[in-house]
C-alpha positions as CSV (number, residue, x, y, z in Angstrom):
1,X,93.7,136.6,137.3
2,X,91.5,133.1,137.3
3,X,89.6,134.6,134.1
4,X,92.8,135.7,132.3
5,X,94.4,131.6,133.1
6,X,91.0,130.6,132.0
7,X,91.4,132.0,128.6
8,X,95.0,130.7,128.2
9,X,93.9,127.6,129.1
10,X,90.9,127.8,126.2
11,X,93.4,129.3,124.3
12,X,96.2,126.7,124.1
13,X,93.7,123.9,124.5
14,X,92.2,125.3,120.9
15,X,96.1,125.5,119.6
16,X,97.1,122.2,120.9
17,X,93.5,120.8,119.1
18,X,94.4,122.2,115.6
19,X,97.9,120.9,115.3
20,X,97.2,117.2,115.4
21,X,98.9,114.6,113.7
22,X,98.4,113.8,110.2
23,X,97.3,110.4,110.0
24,X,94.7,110.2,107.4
25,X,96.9,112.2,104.7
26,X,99.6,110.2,105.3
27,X,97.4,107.1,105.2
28,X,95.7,108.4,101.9
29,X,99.1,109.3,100.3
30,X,100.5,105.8,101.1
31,X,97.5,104.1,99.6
32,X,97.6,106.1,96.5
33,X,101.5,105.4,96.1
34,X,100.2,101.9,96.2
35,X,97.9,102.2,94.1
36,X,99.7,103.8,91.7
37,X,102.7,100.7,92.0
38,X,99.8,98.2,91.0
39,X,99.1,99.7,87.7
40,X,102.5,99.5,86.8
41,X,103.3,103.6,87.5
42,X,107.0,102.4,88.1
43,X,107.2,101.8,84.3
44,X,105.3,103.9,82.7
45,X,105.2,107.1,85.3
46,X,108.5,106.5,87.2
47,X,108.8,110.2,87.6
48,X,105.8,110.8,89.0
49,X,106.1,107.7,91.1
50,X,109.2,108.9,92.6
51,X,108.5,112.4,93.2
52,X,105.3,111.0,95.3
53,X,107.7,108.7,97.2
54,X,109.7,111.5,98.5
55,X,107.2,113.8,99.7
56,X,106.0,110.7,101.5
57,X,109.6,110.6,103.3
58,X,109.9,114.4,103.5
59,X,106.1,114.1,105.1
60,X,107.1,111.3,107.7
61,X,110.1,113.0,108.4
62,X,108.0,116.2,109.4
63,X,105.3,114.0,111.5
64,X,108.4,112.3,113.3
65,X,109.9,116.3,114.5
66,X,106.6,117.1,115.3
67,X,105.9,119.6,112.7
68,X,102.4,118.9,111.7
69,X,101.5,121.6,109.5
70,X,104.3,120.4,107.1
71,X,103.8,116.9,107.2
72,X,100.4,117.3,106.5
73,X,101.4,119.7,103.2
74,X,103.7,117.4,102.0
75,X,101.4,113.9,102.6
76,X,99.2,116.1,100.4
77,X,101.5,116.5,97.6
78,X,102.6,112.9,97.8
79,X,99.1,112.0,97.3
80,X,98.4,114.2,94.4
81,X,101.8,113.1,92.8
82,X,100.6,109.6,93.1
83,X,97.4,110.0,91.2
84,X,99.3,111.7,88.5
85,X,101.6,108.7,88.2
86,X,98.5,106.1,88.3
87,X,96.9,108.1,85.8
88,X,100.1,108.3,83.4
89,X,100.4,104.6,83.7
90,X,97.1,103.8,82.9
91,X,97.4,105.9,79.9
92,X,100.6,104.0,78.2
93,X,98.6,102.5,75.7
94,X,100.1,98.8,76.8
95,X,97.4,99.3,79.7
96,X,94.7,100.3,77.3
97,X,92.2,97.9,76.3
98,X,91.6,97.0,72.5
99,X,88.0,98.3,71.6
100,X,85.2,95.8,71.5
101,X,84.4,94.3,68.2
102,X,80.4,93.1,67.7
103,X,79.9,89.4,67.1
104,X,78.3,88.5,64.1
């Protein structure tokens, strides 16, 4: 019996151990939303921009109910959505830089 509460004990220590909240995705997709912002993604990538803002809410509401496992999916997608829109924005060719021309 002692071995058997032993093991459950192990056992749900293990469980409890993998389902931690998601703090560094959420703080990675938050800083790449950000980052996004500052090269102007809300002008030239709005889509993007917005689609990363509300996985961001859908992943805080998930972290909030406890559901780990989804907040963690969805910080995950905000933060790929939010590259996408950086990289869009720094593409608009407004944000491109004119080549360098040699000095004579």
């Amino acid at each position: 019996m002692i071995n058997q509460l032993t093991r459950l004990a192990i056992l749900m220590l293990a469980l409890a151990a993998c389902a931690t909240a998601p703090v560094q995705e959420m703080s990675d997709a938050r800083q790449a939303i950000r980052s996004a912002e500052a090269v102007g993604a809300a002008q030239h990538s709005p889509e993007s921009l917005m689609a990363a803002q509300q996985l961001l809410r859908k992943a805080q509401t998930y972290l909030e109910a406890g559901a780990y496992d989804d907040a963690r999916r969805y910080a995950l997608g905000s933060r790929v959505q939010a590259i996408k829109a950086r990289e869009a924005a720094l593409q608009s060719p407004r944000l491109r830089l004119p080549p360098l021309r040699e000095v004579p």
